[in-house]
N, CA, C and O atoms as a Tinker XYZ file with bonds, in Angstrom:
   260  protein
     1  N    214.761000   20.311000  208.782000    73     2
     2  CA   214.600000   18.885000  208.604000    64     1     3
     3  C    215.584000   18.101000  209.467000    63     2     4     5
     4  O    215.113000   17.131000  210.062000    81     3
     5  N    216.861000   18.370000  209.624000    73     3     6
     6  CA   217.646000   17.661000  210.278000    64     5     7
     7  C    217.735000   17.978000  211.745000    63     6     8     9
     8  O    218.648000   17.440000  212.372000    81     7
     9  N    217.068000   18.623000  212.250000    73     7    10
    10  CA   216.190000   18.893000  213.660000    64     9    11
    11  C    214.915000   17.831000  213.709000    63    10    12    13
    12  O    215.023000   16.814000  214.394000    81    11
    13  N    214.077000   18.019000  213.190000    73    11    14
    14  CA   213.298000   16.799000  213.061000    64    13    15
    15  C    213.415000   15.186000  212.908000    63    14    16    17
    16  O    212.655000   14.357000  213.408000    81    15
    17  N    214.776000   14.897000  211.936000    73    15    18
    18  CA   215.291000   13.966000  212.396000    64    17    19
    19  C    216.232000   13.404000  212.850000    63    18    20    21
    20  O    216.590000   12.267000  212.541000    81    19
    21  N    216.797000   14.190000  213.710000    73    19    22
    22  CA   217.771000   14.384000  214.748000    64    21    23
    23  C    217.245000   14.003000  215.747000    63    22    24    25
    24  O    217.874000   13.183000  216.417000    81    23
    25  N    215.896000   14.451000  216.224000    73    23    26
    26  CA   215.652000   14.862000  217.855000    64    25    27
    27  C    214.157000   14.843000  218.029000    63    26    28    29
    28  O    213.683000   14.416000  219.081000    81    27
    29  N    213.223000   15.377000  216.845000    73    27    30
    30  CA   211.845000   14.856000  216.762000    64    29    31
    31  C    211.380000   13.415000  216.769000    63    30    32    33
    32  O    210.812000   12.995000  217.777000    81    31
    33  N    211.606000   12.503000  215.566000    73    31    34
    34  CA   211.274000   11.647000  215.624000    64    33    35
    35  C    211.929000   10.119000  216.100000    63    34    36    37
    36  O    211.631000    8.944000  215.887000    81    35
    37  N    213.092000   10.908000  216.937000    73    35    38
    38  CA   213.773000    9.239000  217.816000    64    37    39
    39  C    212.723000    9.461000  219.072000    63    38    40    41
    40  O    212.287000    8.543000  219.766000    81    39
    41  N    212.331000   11.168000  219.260000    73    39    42
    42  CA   211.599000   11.209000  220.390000    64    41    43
    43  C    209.734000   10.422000  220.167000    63    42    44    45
    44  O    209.019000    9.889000  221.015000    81    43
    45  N    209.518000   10.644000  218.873000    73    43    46
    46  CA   207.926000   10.035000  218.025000    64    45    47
    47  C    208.361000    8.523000  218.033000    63    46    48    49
    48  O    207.366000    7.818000  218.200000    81    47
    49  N    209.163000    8.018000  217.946000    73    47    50
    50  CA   209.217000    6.283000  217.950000    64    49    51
    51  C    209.778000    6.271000  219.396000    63    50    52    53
    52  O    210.614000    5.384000  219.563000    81    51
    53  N    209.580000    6.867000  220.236000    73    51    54
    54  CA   210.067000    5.932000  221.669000    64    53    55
    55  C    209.450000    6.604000  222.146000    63    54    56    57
    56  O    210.089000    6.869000  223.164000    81    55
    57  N    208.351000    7.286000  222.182000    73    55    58
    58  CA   206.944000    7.596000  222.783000    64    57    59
    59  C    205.535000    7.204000  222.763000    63    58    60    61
    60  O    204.669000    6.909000  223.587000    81    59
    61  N    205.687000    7.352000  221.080000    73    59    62
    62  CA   203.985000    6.779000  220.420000    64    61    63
    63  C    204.009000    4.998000  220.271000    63    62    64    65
    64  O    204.846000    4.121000  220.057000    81    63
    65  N    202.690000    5.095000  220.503000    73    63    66
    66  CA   202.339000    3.131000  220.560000    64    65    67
    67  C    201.864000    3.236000  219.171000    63    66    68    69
    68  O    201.723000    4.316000  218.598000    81    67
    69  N    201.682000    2.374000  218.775000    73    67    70
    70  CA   201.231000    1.587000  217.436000    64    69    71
    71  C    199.542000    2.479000  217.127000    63    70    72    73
    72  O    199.194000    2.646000  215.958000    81    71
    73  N    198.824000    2.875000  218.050000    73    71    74
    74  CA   197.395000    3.625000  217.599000    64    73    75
    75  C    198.189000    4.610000  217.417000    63    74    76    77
    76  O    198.468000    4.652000  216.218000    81    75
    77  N    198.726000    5.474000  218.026000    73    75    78
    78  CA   199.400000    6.908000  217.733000    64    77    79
    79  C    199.532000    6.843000  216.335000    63    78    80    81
    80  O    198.902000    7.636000  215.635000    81    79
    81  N    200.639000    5.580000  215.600000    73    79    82
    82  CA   200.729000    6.098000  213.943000    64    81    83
    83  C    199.489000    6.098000  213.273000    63    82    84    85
    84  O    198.915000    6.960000  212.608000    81    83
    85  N    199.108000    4.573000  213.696000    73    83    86
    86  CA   197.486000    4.296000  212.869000    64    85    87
    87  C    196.702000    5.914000  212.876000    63    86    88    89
    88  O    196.062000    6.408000  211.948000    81    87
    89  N    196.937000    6.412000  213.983000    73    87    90
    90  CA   196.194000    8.128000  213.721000    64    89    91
    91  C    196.587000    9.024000  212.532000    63    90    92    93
    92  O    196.012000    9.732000  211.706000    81    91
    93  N    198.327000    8.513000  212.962000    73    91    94
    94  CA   199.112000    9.937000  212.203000    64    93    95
    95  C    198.928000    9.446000  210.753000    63    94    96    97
    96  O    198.644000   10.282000  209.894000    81    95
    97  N    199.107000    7.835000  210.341000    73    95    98
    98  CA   199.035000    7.543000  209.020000    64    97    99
    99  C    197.647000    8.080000  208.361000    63    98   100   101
   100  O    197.629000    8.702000  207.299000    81    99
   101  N    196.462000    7.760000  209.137000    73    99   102
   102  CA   194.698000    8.148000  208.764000    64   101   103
   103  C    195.186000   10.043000  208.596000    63   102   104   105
   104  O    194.585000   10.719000  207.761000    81   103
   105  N    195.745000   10.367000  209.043000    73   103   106
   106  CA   195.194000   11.739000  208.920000    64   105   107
   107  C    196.325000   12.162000  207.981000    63   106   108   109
   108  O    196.390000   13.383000  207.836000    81   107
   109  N    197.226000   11.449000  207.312000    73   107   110
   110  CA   197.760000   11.872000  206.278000    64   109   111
   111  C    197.561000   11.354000  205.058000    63   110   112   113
   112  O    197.795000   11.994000  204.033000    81   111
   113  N    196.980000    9.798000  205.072000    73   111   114
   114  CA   196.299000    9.750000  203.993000    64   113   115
   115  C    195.887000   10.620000  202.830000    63   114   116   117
   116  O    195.290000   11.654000  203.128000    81   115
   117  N    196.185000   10.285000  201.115000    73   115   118
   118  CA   195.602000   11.349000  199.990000    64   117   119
   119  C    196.491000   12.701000  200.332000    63   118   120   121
   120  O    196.117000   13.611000  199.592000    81   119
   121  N    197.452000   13.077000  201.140000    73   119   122
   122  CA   198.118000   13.960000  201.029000    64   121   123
   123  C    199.369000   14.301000  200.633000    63   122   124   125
   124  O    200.259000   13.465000  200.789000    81   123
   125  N    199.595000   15.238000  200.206000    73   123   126
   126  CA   200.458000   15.047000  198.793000    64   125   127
   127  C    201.667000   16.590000  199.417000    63   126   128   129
   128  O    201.456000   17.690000  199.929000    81   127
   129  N    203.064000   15.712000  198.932000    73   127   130
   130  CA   203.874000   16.569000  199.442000    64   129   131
   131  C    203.887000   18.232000  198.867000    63   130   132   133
   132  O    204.047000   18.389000  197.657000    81   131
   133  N    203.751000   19.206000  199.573000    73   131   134
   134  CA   203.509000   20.724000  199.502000    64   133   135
   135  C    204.422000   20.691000  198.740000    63   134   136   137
   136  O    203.931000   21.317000  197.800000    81   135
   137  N    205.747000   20.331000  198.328000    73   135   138
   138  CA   207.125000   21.319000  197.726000    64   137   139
   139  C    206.661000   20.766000  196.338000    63   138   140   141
   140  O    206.695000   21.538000  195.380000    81   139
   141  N    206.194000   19.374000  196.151000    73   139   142
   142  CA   206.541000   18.777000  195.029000    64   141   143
   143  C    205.189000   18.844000  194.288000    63   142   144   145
   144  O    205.100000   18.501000  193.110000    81   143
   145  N    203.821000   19.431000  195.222000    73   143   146
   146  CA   202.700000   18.970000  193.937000    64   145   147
   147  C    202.177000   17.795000  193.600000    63   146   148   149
   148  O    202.936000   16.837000  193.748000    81   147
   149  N    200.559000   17.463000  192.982000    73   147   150
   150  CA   200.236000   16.303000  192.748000    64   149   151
   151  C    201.019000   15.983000  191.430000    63   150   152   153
   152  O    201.051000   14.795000  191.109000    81   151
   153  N    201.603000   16.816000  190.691000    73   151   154
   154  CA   201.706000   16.680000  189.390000    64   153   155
   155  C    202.882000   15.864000  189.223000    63   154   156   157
   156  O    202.912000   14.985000  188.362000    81   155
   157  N    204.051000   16.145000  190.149000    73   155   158
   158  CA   205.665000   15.548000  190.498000    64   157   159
   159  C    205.238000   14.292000  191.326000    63   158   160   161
   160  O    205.747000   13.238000  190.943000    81   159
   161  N    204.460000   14.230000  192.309000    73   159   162
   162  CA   204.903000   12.985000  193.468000    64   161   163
   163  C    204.981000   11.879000  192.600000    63   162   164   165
   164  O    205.905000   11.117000  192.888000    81   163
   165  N    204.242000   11.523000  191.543000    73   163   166
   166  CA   204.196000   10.006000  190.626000    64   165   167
   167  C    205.824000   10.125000  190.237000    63   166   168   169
   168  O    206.465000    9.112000  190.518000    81   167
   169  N    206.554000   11.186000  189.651000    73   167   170
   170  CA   207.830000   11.308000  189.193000    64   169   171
   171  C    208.558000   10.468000  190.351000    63   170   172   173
   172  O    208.921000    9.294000  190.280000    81   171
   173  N    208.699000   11.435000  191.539000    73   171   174
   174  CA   209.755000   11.040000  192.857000    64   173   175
   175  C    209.086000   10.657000  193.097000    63   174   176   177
   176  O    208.623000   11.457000  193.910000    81   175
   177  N    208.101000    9.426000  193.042000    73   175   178
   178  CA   208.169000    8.287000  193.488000    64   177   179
   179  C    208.710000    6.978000  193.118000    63   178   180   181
   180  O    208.973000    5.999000  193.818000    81   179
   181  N    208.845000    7.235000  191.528000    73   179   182
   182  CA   209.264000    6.576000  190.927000    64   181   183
   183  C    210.932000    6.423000  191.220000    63   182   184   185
   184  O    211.560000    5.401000  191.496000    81   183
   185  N    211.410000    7.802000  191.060000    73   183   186
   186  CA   212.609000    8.150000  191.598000    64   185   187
   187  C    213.456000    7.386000  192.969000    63   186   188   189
   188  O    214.611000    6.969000  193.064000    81   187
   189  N    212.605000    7.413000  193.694000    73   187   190
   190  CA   212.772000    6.798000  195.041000    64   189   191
   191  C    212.592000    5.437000  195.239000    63   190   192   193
   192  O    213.133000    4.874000  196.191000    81   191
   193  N    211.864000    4.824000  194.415000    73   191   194
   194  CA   212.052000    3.615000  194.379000    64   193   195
   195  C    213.000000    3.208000  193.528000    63   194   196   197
   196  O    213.266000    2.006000  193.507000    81   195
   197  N    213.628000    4.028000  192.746000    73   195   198
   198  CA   214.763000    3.505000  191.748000    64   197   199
   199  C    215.937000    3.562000  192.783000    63   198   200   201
   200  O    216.721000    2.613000  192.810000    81   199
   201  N    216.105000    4.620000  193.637000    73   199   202
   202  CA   217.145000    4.871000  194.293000    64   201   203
   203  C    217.026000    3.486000  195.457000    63   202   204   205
   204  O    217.868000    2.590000  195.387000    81   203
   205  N    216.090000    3.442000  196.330000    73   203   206
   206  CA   216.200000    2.096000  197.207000    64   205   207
   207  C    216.559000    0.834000  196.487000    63   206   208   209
   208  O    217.040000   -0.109000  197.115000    81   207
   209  N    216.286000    0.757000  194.828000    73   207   210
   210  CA   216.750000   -0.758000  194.362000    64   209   211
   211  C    218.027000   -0.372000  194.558000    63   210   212   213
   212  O    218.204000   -0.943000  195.634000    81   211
   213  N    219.234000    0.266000  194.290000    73   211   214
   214  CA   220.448000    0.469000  193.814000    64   213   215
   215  C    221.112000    0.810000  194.736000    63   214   216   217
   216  O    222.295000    0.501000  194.882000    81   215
   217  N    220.503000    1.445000  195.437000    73   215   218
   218  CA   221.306000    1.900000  197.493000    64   217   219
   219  C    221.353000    0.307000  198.132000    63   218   220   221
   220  O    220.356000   -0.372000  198.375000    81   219
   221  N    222.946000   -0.154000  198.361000    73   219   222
   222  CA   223.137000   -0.993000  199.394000    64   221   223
   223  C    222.705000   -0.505000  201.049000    63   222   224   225
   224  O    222.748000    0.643000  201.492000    81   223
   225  N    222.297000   -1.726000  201.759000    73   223   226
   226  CA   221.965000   -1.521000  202.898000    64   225   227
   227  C    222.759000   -0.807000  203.631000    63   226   228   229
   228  O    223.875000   -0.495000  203.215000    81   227
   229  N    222.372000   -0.489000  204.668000    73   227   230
   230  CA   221.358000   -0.306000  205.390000    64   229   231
   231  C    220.576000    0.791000  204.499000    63   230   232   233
   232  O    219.410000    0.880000  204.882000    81   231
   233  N    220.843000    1.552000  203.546000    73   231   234
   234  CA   220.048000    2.816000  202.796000    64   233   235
   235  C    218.648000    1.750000  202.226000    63   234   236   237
   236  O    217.524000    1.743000  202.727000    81   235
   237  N    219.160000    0.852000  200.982000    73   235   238
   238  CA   218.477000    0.197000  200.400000    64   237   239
   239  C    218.694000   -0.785000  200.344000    63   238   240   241
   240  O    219.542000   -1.314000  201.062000    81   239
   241  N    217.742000   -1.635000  199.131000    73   239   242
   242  CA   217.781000   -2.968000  198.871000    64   241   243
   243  C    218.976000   -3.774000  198.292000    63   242   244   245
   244  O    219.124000   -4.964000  198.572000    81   243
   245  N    219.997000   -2.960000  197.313000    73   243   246
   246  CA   220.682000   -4.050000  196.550000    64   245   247
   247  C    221.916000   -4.404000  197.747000    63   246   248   249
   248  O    222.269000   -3.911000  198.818000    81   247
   249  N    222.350000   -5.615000  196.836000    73   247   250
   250  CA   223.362000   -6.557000  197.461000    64   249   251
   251  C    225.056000   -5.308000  197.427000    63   250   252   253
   252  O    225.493000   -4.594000  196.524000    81   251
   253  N    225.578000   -5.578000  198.918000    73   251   254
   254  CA   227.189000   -4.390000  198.645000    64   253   255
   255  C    227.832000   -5.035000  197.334000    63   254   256   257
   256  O    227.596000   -6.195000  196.997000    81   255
   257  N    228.714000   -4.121000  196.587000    73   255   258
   258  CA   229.736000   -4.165000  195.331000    64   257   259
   259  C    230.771000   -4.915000  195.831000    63   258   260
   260  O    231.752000   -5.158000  195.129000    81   259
C-alpha cells in the first residue's frame, strides 16, 4: 500500500484527465472492499466518517484544539 501511495498514484493524478477517473470510478462502482466484505463496509464506513469529523485538517474536517 505505501508503494501505491507513494509512487502509484502521484503518478495516476499527474497523468490521467478527468475521463480516465470517470472510467476508473464506472468500473468500480457496487464494489465492495475484498478484506472487509459486504457485511463490514456499512460498519467502516460509518467509522470513517466519524474519524474525518474529529481529524483536524489537513486529515479532516474539525476545527485545530
Amino acid at each position: 500500500m505505501r508503494l501505491e501511495e507513494d509512487q502509484v498514484l502521484p503518478l495516476a493524478h499527474a497523468y490521467l484527465t478527468p475521463e480516465d477517473w470517470a472510467a476508473i470510478d464506472a468500473a468500480f462502482l457496487g464494489h465492495t472492499d475484498p478484506l472487509l466484505g459486504v457485511e463490514r463496509a456499512g460498519e467502516f464506513q460509518e467509522l470513517f466518517r466519524r474519524i474525518v469529523e474529529l481529524a483536524p485538517a489537513p486529515i479532516g474536517l474539525a476545527l485545530p484544539r
